[in-house]
LUMPABA-244636 format. One record per residue (C-alpha): residue in one letter; x, y, z. Coordinates in steps of 0.25 Angstrom, whole numbers, padded with zeros to 4 digits. Layout:
N
residu/px/py/pz
A/X/Y/Z;
...
//
This chain:
705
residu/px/py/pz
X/-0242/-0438/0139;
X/-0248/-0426/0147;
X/-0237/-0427/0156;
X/-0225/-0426/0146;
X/-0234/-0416/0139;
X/-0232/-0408/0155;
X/-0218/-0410/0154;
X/-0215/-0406/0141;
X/-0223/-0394/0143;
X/-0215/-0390/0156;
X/-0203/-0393/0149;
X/-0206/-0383/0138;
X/-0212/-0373/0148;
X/-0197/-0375/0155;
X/-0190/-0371/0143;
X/-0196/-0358/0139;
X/-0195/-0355/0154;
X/-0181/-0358/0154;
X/-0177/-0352/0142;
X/-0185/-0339/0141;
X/-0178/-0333/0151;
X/-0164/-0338/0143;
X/-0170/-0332/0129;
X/-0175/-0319/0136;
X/-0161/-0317/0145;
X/-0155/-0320/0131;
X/-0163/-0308/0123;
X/-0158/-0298/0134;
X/-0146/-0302/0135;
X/-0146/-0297/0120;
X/-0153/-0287/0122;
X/-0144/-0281/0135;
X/-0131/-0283/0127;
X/-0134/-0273/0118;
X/-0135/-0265/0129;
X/-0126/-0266/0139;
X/-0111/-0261/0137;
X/-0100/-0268/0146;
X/-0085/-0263/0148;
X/-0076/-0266/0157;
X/-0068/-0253/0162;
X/-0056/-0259/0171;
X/-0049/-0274/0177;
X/-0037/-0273/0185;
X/-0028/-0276/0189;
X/-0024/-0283/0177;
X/-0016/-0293/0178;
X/-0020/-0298/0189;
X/-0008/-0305/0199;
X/-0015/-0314/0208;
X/-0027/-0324/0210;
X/-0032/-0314/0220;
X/-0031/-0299/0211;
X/-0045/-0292/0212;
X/-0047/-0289/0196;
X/-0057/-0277/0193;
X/-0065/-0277/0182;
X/-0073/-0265/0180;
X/-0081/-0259/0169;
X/-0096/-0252/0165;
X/-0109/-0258/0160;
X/-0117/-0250/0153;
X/-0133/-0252/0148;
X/-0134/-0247/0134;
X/-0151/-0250/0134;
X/-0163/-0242/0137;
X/-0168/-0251/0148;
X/-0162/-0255/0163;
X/-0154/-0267/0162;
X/-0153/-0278/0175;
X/-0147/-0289/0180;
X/-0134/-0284/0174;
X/-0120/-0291/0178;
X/-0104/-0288/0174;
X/-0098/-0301/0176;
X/-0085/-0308/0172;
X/-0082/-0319/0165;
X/-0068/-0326/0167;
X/-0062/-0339/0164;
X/-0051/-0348/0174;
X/-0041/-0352/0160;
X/-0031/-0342/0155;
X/-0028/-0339/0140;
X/-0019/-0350/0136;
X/-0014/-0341/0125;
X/-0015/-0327/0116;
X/-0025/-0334/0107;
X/-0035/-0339/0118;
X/-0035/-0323/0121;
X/-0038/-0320/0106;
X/-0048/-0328/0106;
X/-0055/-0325/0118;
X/-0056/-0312/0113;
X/-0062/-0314/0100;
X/-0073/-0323/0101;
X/-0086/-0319/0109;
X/-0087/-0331/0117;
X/-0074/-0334/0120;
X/-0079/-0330/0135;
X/-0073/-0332/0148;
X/-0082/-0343/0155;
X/-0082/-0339/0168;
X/-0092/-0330/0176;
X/-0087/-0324/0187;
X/-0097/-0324/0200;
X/-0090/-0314/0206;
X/-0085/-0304/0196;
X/-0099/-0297/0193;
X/-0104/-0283/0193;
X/-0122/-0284/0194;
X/-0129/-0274/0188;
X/-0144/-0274/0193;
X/-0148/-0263/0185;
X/-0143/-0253/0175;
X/-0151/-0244/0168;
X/-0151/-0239/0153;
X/-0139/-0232/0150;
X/-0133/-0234/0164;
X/-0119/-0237/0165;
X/-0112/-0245/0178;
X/-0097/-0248/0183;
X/-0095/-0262/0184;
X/-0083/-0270/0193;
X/-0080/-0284/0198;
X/-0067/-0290/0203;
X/-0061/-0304/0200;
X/-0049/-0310/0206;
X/-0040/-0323/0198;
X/-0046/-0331/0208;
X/-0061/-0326/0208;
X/-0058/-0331/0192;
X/-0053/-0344/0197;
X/-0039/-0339/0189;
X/-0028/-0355/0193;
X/-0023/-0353/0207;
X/-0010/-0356/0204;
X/-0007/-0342/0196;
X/-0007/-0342/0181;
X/-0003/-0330/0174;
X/-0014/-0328/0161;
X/-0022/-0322/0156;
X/-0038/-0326/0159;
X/-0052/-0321/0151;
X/-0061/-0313/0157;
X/-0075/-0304/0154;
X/-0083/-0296/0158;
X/-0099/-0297/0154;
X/-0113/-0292/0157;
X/-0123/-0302/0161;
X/-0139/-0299/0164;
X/-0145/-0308/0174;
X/-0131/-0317/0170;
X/-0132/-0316/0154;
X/-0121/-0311/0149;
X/-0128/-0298/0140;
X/-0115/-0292/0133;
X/-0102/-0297/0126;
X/-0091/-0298/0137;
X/-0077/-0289/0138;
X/-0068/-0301/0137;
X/-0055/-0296/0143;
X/-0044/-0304/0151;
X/-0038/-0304/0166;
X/-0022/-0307/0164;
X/-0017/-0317/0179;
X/-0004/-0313/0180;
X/0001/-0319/0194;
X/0018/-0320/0195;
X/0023/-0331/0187;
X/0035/-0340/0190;
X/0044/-0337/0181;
X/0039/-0322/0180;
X/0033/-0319/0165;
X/0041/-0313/0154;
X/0041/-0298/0153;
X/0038/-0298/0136;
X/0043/-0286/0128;
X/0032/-0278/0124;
X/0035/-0268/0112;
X/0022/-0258/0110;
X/0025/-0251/0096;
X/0015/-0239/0093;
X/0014/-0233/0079;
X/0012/-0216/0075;
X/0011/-0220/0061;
X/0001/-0213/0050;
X/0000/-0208/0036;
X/0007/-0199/0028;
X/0000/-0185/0029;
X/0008/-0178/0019;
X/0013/-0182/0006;
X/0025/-0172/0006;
X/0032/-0165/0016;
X/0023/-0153/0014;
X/0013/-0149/0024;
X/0002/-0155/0014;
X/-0005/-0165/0020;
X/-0015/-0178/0013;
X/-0023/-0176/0025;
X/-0027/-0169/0040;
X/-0029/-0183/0048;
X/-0016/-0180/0056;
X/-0021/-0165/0061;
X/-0033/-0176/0067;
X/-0024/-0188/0071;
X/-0016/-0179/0081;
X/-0027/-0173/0087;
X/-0039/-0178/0097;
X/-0039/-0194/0094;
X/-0034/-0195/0084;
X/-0024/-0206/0080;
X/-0012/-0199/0082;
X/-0015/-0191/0095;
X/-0020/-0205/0100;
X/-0005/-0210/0097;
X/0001/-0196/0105;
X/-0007/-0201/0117;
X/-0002/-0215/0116;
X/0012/-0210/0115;
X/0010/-0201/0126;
X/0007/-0213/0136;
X/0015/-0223/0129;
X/0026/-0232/0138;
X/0040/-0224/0134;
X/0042/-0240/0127;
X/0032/-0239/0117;
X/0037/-0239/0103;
X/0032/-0229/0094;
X/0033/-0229/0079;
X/0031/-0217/0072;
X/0031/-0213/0058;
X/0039/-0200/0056;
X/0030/-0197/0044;
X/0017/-0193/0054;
X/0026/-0185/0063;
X/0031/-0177/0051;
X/0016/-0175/0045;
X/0013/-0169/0060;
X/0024/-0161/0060;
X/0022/-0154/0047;
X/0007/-0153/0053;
X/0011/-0146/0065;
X/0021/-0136/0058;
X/0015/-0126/0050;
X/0001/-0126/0040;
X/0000/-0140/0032;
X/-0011/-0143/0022;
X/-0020/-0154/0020;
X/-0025/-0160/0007;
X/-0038/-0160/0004;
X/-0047/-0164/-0005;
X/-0050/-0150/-0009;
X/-0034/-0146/-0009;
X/-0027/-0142/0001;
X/-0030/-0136/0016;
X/-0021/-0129/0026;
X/-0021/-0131/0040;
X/-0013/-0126/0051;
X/-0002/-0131/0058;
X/-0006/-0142/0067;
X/-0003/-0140/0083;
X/-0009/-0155/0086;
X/0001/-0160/0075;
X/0011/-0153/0084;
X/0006/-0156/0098;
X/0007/-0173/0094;
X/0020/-0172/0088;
X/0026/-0166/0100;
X/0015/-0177/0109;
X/0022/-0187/0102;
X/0037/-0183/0102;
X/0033/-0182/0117;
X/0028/-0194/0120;
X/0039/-0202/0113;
X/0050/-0197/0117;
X/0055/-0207/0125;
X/0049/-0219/0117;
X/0055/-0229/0106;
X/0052/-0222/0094;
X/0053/-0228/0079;
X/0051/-0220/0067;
X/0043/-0228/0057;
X/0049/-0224/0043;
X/0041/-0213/0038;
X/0029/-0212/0033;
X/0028/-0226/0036;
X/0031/-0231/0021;
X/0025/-0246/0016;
X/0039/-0252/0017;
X/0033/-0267/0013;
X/0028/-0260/0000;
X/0041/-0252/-0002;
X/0050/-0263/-0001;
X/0041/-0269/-0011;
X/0038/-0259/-0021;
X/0054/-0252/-0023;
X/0054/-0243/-0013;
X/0065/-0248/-0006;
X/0072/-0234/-0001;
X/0060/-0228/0007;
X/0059/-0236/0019;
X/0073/-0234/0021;
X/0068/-0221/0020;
X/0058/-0220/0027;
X/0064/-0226/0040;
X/0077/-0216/0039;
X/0066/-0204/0035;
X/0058/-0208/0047;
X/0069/-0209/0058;
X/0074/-0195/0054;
X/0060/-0187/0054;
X/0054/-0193/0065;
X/0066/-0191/0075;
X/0065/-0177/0069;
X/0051/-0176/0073;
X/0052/-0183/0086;
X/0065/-0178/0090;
X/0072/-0190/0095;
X/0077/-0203/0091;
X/0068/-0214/0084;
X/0072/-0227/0079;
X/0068/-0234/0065;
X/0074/-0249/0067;
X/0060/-0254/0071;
X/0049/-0254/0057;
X/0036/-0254/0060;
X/0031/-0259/0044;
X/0018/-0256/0039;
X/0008/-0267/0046;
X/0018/-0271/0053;
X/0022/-0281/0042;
X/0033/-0282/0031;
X/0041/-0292/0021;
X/0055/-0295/0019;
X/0057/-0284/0009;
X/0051/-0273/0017;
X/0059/-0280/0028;
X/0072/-0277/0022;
X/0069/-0262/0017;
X/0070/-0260/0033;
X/0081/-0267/0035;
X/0091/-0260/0026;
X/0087/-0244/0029;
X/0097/-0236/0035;
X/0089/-0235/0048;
X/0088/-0251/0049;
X/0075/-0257/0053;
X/0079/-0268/0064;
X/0066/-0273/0068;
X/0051/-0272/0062;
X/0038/-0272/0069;
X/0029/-0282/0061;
X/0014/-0289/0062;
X/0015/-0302/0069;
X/0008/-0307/0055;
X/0022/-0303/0047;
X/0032/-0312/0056;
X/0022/-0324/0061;
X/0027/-0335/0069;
X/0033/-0347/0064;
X/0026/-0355/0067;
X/0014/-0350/0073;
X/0016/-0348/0090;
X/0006/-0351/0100;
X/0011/-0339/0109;
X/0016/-0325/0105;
X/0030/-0324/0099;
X/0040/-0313/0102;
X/0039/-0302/0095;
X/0053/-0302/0089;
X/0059/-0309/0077;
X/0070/-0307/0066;
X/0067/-0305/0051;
X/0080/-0305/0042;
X/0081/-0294/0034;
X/0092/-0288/0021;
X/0098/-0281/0033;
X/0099/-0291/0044;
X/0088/-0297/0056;
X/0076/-0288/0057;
X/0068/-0288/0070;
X/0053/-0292/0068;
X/0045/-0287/0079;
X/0031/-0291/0079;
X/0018/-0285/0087;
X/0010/-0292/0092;
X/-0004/-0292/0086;
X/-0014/-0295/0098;
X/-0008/-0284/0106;
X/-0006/-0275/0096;
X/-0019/-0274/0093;
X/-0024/-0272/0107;
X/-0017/-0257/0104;
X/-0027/-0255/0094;
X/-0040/-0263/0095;
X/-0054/-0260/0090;
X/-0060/-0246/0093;
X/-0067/-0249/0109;
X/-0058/-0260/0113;
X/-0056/-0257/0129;
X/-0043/-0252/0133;
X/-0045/-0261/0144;
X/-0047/-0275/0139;
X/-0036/-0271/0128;
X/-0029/-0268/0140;
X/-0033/-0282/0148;
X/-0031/-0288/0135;
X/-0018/-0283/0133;
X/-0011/-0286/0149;
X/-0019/-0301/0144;
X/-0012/-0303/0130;
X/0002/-0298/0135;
X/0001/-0307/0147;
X/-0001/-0319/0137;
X/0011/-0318/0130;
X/0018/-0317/0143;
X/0012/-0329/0148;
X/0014/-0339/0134;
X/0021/-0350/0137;
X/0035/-0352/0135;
X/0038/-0337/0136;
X/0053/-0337/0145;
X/0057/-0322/0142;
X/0051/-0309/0137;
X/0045/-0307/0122;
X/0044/-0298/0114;
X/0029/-0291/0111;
X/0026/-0280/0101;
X/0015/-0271/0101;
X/0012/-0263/0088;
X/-0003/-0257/0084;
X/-0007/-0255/0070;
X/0004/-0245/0064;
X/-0008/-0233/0062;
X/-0015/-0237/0074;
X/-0027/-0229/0079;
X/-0024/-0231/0094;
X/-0032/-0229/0107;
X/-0024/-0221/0116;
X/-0032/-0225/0129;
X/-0029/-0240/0126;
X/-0015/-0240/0120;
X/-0010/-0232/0133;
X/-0017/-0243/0142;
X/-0010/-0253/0134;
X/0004/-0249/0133;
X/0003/-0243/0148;
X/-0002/-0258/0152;
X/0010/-0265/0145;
X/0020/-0259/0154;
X/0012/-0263/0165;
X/0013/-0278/0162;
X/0023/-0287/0169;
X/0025/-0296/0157;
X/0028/-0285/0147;
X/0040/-0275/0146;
X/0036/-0265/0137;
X/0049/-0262/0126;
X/0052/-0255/0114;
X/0049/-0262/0103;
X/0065/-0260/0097;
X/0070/-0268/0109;
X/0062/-0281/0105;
X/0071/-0291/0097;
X/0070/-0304/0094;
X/0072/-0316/0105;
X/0074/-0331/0105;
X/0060/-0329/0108;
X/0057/-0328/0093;
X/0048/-0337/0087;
X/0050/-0341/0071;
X/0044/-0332/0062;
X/0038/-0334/0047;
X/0044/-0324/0041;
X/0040/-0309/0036;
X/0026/-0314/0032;
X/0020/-0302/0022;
X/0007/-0306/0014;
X/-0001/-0303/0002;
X/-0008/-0296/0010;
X/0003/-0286/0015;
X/0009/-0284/0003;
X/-0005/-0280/-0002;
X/-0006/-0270/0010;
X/0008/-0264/0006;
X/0006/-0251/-0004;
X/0005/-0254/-0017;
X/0017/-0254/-0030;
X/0005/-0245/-0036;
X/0006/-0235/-0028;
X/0020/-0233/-0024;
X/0024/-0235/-0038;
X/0023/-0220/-0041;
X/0028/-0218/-0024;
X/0042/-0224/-0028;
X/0044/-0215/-0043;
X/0040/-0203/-0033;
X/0051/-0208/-0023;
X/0061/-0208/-0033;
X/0059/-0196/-0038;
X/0060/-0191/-0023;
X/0072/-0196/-0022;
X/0078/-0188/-0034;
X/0073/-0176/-0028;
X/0083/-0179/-0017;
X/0094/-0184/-0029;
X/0093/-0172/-0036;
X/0099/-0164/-0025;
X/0115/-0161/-0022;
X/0115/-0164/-0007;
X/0103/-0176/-0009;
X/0096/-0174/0003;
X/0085/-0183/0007;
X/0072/-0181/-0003;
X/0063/-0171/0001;
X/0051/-0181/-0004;
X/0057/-0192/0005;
X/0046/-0192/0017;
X/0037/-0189/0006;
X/0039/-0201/-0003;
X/0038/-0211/0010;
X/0024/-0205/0013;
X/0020/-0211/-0001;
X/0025/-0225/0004;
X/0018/-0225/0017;
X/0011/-0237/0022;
X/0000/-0229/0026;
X/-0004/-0226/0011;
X/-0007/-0243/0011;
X/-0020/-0241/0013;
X/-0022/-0227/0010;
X/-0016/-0226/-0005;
X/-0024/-0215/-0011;
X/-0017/-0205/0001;
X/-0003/-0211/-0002;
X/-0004/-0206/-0017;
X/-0011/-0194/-0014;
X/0000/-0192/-0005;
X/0010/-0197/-0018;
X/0006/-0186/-0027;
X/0008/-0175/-0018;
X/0024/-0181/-0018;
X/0025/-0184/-0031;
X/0021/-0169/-0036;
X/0030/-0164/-0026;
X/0043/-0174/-0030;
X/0040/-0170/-0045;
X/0039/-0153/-0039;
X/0053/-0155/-0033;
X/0060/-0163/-0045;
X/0054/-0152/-0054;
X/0062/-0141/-0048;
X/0075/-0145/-0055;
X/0073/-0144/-0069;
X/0079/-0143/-0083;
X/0077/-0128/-0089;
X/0071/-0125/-0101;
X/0067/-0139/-0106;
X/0055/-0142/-0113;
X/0048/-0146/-0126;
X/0047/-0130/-0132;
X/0062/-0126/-0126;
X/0072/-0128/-0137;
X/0087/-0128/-0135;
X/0094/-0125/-0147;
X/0110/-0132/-0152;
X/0116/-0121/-0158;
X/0124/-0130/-0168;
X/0126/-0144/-0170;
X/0133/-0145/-0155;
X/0133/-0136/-0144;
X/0126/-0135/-0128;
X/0112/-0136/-0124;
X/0112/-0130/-0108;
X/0103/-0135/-0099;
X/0099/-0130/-0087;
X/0091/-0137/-0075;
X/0086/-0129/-0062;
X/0086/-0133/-0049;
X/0074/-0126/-0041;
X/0077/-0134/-0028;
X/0084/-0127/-0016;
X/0093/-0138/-0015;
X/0107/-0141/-0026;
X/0105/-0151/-0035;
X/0113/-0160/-0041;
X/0109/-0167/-0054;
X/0115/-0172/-0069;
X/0107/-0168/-0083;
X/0108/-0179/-0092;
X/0105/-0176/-0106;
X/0102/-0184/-0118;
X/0099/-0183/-0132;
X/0084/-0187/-0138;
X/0090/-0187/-0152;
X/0104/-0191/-0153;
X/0103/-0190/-0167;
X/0101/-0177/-0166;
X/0107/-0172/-0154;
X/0118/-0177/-0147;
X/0120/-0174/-0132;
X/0135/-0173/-0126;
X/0133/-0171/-0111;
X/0138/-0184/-0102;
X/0135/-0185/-0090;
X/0143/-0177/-0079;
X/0148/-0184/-0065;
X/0145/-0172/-0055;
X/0129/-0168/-0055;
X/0127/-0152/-0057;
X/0123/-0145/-0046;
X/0112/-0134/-0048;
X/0108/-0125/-0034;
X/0098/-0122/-0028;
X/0088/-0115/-0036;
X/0096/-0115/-0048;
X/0100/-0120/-0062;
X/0112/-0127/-0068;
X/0116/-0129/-0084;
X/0123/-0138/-0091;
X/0128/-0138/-0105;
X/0124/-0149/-0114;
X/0131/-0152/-0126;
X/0124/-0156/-0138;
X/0127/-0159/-0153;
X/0118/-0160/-0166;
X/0120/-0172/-0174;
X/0129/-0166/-0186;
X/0118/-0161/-0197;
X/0106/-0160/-0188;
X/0097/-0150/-0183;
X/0083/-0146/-0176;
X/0077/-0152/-0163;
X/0084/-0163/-0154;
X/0079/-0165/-0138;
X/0088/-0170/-0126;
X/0083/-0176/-0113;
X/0088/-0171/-0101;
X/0088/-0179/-0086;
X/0091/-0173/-0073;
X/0099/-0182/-0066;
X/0101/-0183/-0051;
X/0116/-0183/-0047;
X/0116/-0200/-0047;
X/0109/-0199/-0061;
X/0094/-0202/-0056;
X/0084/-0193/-0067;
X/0079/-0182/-0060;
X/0066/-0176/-0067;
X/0059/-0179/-0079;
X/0068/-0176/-0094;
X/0068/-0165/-0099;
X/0068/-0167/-0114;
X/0075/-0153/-0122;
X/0074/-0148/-0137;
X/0089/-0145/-0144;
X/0088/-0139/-0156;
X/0100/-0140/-0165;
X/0105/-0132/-0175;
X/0116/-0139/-0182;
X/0115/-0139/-0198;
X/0112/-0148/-0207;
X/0123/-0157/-0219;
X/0117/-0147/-0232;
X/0117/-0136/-0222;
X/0132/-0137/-0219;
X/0134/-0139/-0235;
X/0125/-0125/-0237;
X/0132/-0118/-0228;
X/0146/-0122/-0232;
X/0144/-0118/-0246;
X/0139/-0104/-0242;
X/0152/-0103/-0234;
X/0161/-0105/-0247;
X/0152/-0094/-0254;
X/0154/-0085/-0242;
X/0168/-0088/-0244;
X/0169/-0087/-0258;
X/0162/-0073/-0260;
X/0169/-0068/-0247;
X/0184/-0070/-0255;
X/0178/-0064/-0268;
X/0174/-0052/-0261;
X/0188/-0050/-0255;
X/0194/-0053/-0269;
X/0185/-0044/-0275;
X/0187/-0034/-0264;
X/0203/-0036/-0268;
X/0200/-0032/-0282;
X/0194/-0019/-0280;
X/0203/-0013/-0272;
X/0214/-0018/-0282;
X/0208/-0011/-0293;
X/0207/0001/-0286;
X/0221/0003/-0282;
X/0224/0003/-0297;
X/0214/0011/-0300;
X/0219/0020/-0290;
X/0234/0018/-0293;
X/0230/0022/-0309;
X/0223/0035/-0307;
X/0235/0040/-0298;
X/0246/0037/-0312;
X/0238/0046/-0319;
X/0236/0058/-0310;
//
């Protein structure tokens, strides 16, 4: 008994020896990764070529703490096996222990000592063989990362990244099509096309970093075959910036500022930069075709596109193209589809969400980018980014630019290594459409993907569909996205202000475009999705200045206490209407009677409009009967009527007063003409008389002188 007492005694003594040190290396390991801060600063060269390429790894360590920190190590982790596909690299990524096994004996950097605060450079090399990469050379892609360890635990989370093998190949690898597409989309800034402006945010996008002075730098270290898609609307809020004094609304009013010279100098950056670069105008103001199509506004994205093209060729002096639609989200159904399809400047391919045109059946590998929709118009190019990449162009504030970089040469190099693959496919890159982008990163990026030997970077109108492409489901458009479209509420009162636009336009002899056009588009802009209570401030403002301009032609003279009088039972009412435009006009009057019982109205319809000049007034006679034995108060409406018969304007309702008499009144007044008559011929008779009688008189008193 005494001796298994002994040894269960020194067994006990054993384990608290044995794991004290484990508990106590645990608790400062806790403790030391709140403390140290790890990044790694450079690899290269990436790829590597050959078993025996020297890879350098470099980076900083830093101790956060108040205290001296030892026994500190930079090591690598690595593992033999290459990714099998684009899902192990997802996946490898996203879960915190989804390690590399492997720790590297070689590929160290030892920190005896570093103080409080103190910072060190850090490098090691590696070589495919030292990471036991096959002999026989295997183009992949293989996890690596990089971690602290004190007295050999690991003490900080590790920077996962990737080292891309990429010896020659027999046959060589497919060069793949890569189309980067790059969006300079906003809001509307303006309602009209007045220098009033909803708000100031673009005076601080163009300047410092903001948003839009970010994009300039982009566009100024972009590859020439970059695609850019720029909406004309932007460029024309900057220009009107740039030109003279504008105002800005307020809570408080209204606020003047200056003419902007930063509204100038990025415009003229821009126009710059993309001189020699594929250009597309997105239609302007970047209207919510899905919700168009949908809602009976079936004219403005045709609109929009032809609008679009004209303003911003204008602005940029040079040619732009309008055949490839960038839709809101990147996603639209059939209907929307078709709108495209049947503008004047046809829409022959669309950029969409890889969630609108899924494969059919799912594929393990990544499909080409090209397909064909069927549209009222004919086939339709669906072009279709690609998710993971793109969003290696926008990542979460921090993210490296240089394990987005590894990670990027790593993802590319996948597709390129799929199996099956025989001949290049297509591969689209497109951010978020109102992207906040990292200059530094995005330029690294781009200036990488020329760099690869398996991609040849394109313009994204020169991708089309192959025998490469997979089946495809179909336009796929959820509740979801119909939710996200803008509602019927709010453009119920956008499309009655559009037609009433349009009349403005109508109205006149030579119909020129409307002056409202550009700013009825701004009410349908798919930026106002999430932002509606901007989108009818902004509707107001349009709708008072439509309802201004129809009000400058009117009918004179009419209202409740103006009284035209019919002299008569029949006769002509003139009516004159006053043209305060500076433009001709061209429009019928159309005149009806309220109470045809009691006036009749004879004035058909004429087959040429009157013309009224500039600044001027026309008349027309209207003729008019009293019903026979009737008289006092009748009232007519009367339309204005553009030149195709569309009303123009509110009726105008006008008083007539008749005078025609009455059945006993014609009786009266025919009775006091025979008495008239009657004592007219008795006077003559009587008159007659007298001078008989005194003739005789006169002939007697000369017989007897």
């Amino acid at each position: 008994m005494i001796r298994k007492a002994t040894l269960l005694f020194a067994l006990l003594a054993f384990t608290v020896v044995a794991t004290a040190p484990g508990a106590a290396a645990t608790k400062t390991a806790k403790a030391s990764r709140q403390n140290i801060s790890l990044s790694i600063s450079s690899m290269s060269p990436q790829p590597a070529t050959s078993r025996a390429d020297v890879i350098k790894f470099t980076g900083t360590l830093r101790n956060n703490g108040s205290t001296p920190m030892n026994g500190l190590s930079v090591r690598l982790r690595y593992s033999p096996q290459k990714f099998p596909d684009r899902a192990t690299m997802a996946a490898y990524e996203s879960d915190p222990a989804a390690l590399p096994p492997n720790v590297s004996p070689t590929s160290r950097f030892d920190v005896q000592a570093l103080a409080a605060g103190a910072q060190v450079t850090w490098e090691f090399i590696a070589t495919p063989a030292q990471l036991t990469y096959p002999a026989v050379p295997s183009f992949g892609v293989y996890p690596v990362a990089v971690e602290v360890s004190q007295f050999n635990v690991a003490i900080t989370p590790a920077q996962r990244t990737y080292v891309t093998y990429a010896p020659p190949t027999v046959p060589k690898l497919p060069r793949n099509k890569l189309a980067i597409a790059l969006p300079v989309i906003d809001q509307p800034h303006r309602a009209t096309d007045n220098p009033l402006f909803l708000d100031d945010k673009l005076s601080q996008s163009v300047t410092g970093k903001g948003r839009l002075a970010d994009l300039a730098r982009i566009a100024q270290a972009a590859p020439k075959n970059v695609s850019w898609f720029v909406e004309p609307g932007l460029l024309d809020d900057l220009t009107a910036m740039s030109k003279a004094k504008y105002q800005v609304k307020t809570k408080d009013g209204v606020q003047d500022r200056p003419a902007s010279a930063e509204a100038t100098s990025w415009l003229t950056t821009m126009g710059t930069a993309l001189a020699a670069s594929p250009v597309f105008a997105v239609p302007y103001a970047d209207p919510d075709v899905a919700a168009l199509a949908h809602q009976g506004l079936d004219a403005q994205p045709g609109k929009a596109i032809a609008l679009g093209k004209q303003k911003l060729a204008s602005l940029l002096r040079r040619e732009v193209k309008t055949n490839v639609n960038w839709p809101p989200a990147g996603v639209l159904d059939a209907d929307a589809l078709d709108l495209l399809s049947v503008s004047t400047d046809k829409v022959d391919k669309v950029l969409l969400n890889p969630t609108n045109l899924p494969p059919q059946p799912p594929v393990p590998f990544t499909p080409d980018a090209a397909a064909t929709l069927d549209s009222v118009n004919g086939p339709v190019t669906a072009l279709m980014a690609d998710a993971g990449l793109s969003k290696l162009f926008e990542p979460a504030a921090g993210t490296s630019t240089l394990l987005s970089t590894q990670r990027f040469i790593a993802e590319t190099a996948m597709i390129a290594a799929e199996p099956g693959q025989t001949s290049p496919r297509s591969i689209v890159i497109a951010p978020s459409r109102r992207w906040d982008p990292n200059p530094k990163l995005v330029t690294e990026l781009m200036k990488t993907a020329t760099k690869l030997p398996w991609l040849k970077l394109t313009p994204i109108d020169s991708l089309k569909p192959t025998r490469l492409a997979v089946p495809r489901a179909g336009l796929t458009y959820t509740d979801q996205d119909r939710k996200d479209e803008l509602t019927g509420k709010y453009l119920t009162p956008v499309k009655e202000v559009t037609s009433e636009a349009q009349l403005t336009s109508l109205i006149t002899e030579s119909k020129a475009p409307s002056a409202f056009d550009a700013a009825v588009l701004r009410l349908t802009s798919s930026a106002w999705r999430n932002n509606t209570r901007v989108g009818r401030s902004a509707y107001k403002l349009v709708n008072a200045a439509v309802t201004a301009q129809i009000d400058m032609i009117k009918i004179t003279g009419s209202g409740p206490n103006r009284t035209r009088t019919l002299a008569g039972s029949s006769g002509v009412i003139p009516i004159s209407v006053k043209n305060e435009l500076g433009v001709p006009i061209a429009l019928h009057i159309d005149v009806t009677s309220n109470n045809p019982e009691l006036l009749q109205v004879n004035f058909p319809p004429k087959q040429e409009p009157m013309t009224i000049g500039p600044r001027q007034s026309g008349m027309v006679q209207v003729p008019m009967n009293a019903a026979p034995g009737t008289s006092g108060d009748a009232t007519v409406t009367v339309q204005l009527k553009t030149a195709d018969g569309q009303p123009y304007g509110e009726p105008q309702r006008l008083t007539i007063r008749t005078t025609g008499y009455t059945g006993i009144a014609s009786v009266i007044v025919g009775a006091a003409l025979t008495v008239m008559l009657a004592a007219v011929v008795t006077r003559v008779l009587r008159r007659r008389s007298e001078r008989k009688l005194a003739r005789a008189a006169k002939t007697r008193e000369s017989e007897s002188v």
